[in-house]
C-alpha positions in Angstrom: -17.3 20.4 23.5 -19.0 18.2 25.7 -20.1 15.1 22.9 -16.2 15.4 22.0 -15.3 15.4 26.0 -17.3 12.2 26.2 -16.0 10.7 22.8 -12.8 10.6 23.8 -13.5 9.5 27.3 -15.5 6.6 26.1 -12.9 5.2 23.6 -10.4 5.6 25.5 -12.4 4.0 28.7 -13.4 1.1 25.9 -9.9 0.4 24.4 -8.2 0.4 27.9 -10.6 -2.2 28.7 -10.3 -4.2 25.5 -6.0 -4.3 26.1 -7.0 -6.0 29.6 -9.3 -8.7 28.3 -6.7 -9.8 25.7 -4.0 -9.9 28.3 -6.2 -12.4 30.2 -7.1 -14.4 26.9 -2.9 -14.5 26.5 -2.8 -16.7 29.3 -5.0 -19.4 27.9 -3.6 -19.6 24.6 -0.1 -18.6 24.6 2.7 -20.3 26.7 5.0 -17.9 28.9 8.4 -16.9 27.2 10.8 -15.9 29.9 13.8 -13.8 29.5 12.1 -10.3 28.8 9.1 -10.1 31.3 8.7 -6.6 33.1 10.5 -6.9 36.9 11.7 -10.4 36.0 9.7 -13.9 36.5 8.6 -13.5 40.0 6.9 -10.3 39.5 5.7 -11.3 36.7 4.0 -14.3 38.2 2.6 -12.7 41.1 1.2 -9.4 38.9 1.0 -10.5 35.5 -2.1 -8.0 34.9 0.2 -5.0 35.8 4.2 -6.2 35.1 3.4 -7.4 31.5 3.2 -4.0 30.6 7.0 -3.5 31.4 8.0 -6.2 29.6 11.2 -5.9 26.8 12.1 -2.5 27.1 10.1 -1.7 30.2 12.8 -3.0 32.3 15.2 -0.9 30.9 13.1 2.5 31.5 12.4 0.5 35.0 15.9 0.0 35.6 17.5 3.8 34.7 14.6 5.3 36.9 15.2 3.4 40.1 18.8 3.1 39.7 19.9 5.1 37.1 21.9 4.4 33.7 23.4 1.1 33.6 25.9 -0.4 30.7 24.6 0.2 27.4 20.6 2.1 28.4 22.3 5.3 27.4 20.5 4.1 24.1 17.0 5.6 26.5 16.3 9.1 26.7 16.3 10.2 29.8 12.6 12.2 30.5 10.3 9.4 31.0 12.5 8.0 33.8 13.3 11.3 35.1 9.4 11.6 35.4 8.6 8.0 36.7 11.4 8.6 39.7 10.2 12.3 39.9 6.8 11.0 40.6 7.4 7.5 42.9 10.2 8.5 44.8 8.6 10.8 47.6 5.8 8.2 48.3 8.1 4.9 48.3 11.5 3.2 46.8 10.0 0.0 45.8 10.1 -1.1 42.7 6.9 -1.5 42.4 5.8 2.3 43.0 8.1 2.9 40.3 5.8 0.5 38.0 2.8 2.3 39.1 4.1 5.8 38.9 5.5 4.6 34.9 2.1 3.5 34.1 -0.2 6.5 35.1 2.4 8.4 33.2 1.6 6.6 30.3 -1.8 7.0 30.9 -2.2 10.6 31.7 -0.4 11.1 29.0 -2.1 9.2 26.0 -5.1 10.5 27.4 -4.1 13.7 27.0 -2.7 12.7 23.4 -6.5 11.9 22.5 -8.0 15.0 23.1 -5.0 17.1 21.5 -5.0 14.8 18.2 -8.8 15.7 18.0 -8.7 19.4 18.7 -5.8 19.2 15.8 -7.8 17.6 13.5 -10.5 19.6 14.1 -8.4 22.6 13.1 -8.8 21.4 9.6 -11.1 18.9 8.7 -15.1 17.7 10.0 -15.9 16.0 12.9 -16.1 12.7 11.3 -13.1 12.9 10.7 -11.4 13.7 13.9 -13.3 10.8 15.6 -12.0 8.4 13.0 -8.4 9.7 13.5 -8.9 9.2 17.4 -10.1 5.3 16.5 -7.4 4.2 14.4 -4.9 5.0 16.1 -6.4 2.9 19.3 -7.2 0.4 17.3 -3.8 0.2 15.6 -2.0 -3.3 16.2 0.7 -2.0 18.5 -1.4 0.9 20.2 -1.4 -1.4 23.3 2.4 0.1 24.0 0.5 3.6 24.6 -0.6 1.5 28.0 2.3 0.3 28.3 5.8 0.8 30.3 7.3 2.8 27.3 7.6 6.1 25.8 5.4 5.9 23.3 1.7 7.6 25.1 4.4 10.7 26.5 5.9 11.2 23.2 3.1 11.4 21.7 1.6 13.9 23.7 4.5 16.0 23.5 4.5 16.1 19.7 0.8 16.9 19.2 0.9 19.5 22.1 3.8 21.1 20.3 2.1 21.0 17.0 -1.0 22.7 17.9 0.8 25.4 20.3 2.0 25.9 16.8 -0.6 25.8 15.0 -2.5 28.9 17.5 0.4 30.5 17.5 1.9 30.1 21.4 5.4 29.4 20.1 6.9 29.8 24.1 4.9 26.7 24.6 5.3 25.2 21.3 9.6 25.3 21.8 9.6 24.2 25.8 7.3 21.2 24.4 9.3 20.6 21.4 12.3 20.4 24.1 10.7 17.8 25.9 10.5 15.8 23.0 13.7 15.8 21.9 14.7 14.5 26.0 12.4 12.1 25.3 13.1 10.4 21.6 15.6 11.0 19.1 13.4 11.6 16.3 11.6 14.8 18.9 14.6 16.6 17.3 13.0 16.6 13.9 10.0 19.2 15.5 12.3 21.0 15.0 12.4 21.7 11.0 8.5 20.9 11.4 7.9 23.9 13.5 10.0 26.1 11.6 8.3 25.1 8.0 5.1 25.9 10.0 6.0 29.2 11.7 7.3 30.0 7.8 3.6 28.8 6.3 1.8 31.2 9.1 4.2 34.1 8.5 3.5 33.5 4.1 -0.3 33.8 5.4 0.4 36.9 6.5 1.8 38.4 3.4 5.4 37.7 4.8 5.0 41.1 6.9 8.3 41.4 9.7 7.0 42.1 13.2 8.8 41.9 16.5 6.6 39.0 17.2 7.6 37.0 14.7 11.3 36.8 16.1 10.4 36.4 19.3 8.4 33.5 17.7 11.3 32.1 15.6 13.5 32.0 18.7 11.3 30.1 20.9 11.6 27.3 17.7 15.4 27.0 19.0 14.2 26.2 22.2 13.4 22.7 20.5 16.9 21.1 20.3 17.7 21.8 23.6 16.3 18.3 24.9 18.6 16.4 22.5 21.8 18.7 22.9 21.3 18.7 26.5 21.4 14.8 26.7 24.4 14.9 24.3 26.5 17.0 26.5 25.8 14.8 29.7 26.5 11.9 27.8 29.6 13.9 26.6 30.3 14.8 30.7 30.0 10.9 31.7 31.2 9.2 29.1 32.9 11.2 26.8 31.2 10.1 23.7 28.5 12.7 22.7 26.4 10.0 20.4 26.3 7.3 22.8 23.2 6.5 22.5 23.6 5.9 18.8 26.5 3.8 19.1 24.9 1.0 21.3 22.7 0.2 19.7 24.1 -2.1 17.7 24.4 -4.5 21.2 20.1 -4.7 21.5 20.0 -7.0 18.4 22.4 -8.5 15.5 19.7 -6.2 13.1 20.9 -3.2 14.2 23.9 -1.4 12.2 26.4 1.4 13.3 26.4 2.4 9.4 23.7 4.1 7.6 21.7 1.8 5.3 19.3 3.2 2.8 15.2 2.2 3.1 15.6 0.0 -0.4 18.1 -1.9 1.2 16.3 -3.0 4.1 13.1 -4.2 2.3 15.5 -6.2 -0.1 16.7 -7.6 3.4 13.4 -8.5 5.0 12.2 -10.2 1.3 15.4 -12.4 1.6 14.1 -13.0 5.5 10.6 -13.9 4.9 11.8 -16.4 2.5 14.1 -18.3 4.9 12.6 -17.4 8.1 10.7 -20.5 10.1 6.6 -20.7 11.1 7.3 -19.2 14.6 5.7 -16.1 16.2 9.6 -14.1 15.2 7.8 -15.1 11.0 4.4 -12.9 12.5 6.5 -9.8 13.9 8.7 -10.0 10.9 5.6 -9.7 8.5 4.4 -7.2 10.6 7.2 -4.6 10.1 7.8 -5.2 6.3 4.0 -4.7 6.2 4.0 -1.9 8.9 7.0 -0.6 6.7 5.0 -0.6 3.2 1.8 0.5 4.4 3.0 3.7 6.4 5.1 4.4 3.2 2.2 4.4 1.3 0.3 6.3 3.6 2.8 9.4 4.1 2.5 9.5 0.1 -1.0 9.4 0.0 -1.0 12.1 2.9 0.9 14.4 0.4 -1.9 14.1 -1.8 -4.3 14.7 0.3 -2.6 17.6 1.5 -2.2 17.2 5.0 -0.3 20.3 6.2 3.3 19.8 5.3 4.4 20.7 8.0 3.0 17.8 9.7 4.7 15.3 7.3 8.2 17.2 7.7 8.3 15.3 10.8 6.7 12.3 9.9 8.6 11.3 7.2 11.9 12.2 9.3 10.4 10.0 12.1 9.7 7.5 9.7 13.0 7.2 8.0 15.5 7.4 10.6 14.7 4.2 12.5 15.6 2.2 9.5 19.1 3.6 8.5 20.2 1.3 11.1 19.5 -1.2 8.2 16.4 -2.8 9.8 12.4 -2.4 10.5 12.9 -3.6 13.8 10.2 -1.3 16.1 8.9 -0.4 13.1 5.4 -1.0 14.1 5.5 0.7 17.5 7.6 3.8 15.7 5.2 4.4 13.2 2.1 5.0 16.2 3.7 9.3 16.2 3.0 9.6 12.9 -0.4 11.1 13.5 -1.0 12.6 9.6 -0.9 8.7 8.4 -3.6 8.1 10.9 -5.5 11.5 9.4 -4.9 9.9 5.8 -6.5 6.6 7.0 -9.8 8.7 8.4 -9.7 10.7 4.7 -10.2 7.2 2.6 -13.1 7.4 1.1 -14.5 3.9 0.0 -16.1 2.8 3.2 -15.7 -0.7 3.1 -12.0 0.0 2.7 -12.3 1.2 6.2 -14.2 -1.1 7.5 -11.8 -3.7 6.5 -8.7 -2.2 7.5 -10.6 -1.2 11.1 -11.3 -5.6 11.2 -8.3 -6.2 10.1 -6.2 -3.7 12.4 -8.9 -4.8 15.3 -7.4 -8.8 15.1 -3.8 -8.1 14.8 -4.3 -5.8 18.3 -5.3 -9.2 19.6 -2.8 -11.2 18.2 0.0 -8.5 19.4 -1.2 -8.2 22.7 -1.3 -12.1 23.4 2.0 -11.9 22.3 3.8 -9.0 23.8 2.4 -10.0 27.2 3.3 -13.8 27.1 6.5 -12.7 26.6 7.2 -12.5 22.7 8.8 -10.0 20.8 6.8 -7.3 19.1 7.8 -4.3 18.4 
């Protein structure tokens, strides 16, 4: 317990350090692209080591939590900035405690996330393996957002936490963290089937024998939607349209549709855009979601084969498929950092210069994405 304690505690110390020192070379090599920087060009300017990381979306989590929903954030669920308001608002109203309360979420929480993935792993596979888990996924290109002023390090601890609640059977805690999930992101509402294909696996283990535990345990699953169907009916309440926050988001980027468009369509799309698109950093993020795209595809298969418990890829290939029915991969490379059982499939190659290659390769892209991101260029 104690190595693993300090494992953890040492590449998370190291990677949180690493983000910082590319921010810094950002300013040297990359001009400043105003428009999206967290808290607006003064801020940015005056704190560019801490608003940078509320760039793009940042403001709009920013925004809802210190003044609540404006036109068109309904697209945001509403936990994180319940939590950021929850946590600033009895110490100060500035803007600015609302940063700082946003960021220590995120970092609690992907702290946290780290030692959960681990002790999941661990449930099933070596040591090794856990500990290469725990460093791809901080070494992944877009992991930086898990530092960041975004949902991504809270959603992720939500989903592991309820997955291995699951897994050692405290389903209470398993449904009121699979509710948190679904206040959180969309795709938390697809713990849902996860959970239940894994309380059904557990219950097959034990030779399919009906106790009075195991439907107290099967109603705690339900627990799971209530995030989501909560949000729905308050959306419902206020603006009398129960899928709102489907149905803007068409208005944060022409790549977005209203319609469902199936996965084959959108990488005949991106092919016709990397063939037309100019040398500009939009060519590098486009790359980078057809080939975030391809790569987790392949991964989720090669997780099948590997046999990573299905439940696990239940959600993960929900999570994976839903972003890009709006007919683009846009995000694509900051969705795909959930889907923890491609990261396990990565640890599980076994040619070791394979790994060593993708670590490099993963390793200069978290540069080149960070540089990017913080200067004020779309990433993900």
């Amino acid at each position: 317990m104690r190595k693993w304690f300090s494992f953890v505690f040492l590449a998370f110390l190291l990677w949180r350090a690493l983000i910082q020192v590319f921010l810094q070379l950002g300013h040297f090599f990359l001009s400043l692209r105003e428009g999206f920087l967290g808290g607006g060009l003064d801020n940015y300017l005056a704190s560019p080591g801490i608003w940078a990381w509320a760039n793009f979306d940042g403001q709009h989590y920013l925004g809802i939590a210190f003044r609540g929903y404006g036109h068109l954030q309904q697209a945001f669920f509403p936990l994180f900035p319940w939590l950021i308001k929850t946590l600033a608002s009895p110490f100060s109203q500035s803007q600015f405690s609302y940063l700082l309360s946003g960021l220590t979420i995120s970092h609690i929480s992907i702290f946290i996330s780290l030692f959960i993935l681990y002790a999941l792993v661990r449930l099933d596979y070596d040591e090794k393996v856990a500990r290469l888990t725990t460093l791809f996924l901080l070494i992944f290109p877009t992991s930086f957002f898990f530092a960041a002023f975004y949902t991504e390090s809270l959603f992720l601890a939500l989903v592991l936490g309820t997955f291995y609640t699951a897994r050692i059977k405290k389903w209470w805690l398993a449904g009121i963290l699979g509710a948190f999930a679904s206040a959180t992101r969309v795709v938390g509402i697809f713990l849902f089937p996860a959970i239940l294909w894994e309380w059904w696996e557990q219950r097959k283990m034990e030779n399919g024998k009906w106790k009075m535990e195991n439907l107290i345990s099967l109603i705690f699953i339900f627990f799971i939607p209530l995030g989501l169907l909560l949000y729905m009916r308050s959306l419902a309440i206020n603006y009398h349209d129960s899928l709102m926050f489907f149905h803007v988001q068409p208005a944060f980027g022409a790549e977005r549709s209203a319609k469902l468009i199936l996965l084959y369509q959108v990488f005949w799309r991106y092919a016709k855009m990397i063939a037309t698109t100019k040398l500009d950093p939009l060519y590098f993020t486009v790359w980078l979601e057809l080939a975030t795209a391809i790569t987790f595809l392949c991964l989720l298969v090669f997780s099948y084969f590997k046999k990573i418990r299905l439940s696990y890829l239940v959600f993960a290939v929900l999570a994976y498929i839903t972003p890009t029915l709006t007919g683009t991969f846009l995000s694509m490379p900051r969705f795909v950092l959930v889907l923890f059982p491609c990261f396990i499939s990565m640890a599980l190659i076994k040619n070791r210069l394979a790994k060593i290659l993708l670590f490099t390769f993963y390793f200069l892209l978290l540069i080149v994405s960070i540089i990017f991101f913080t200067r004020g260029y779309w990433i993900a």
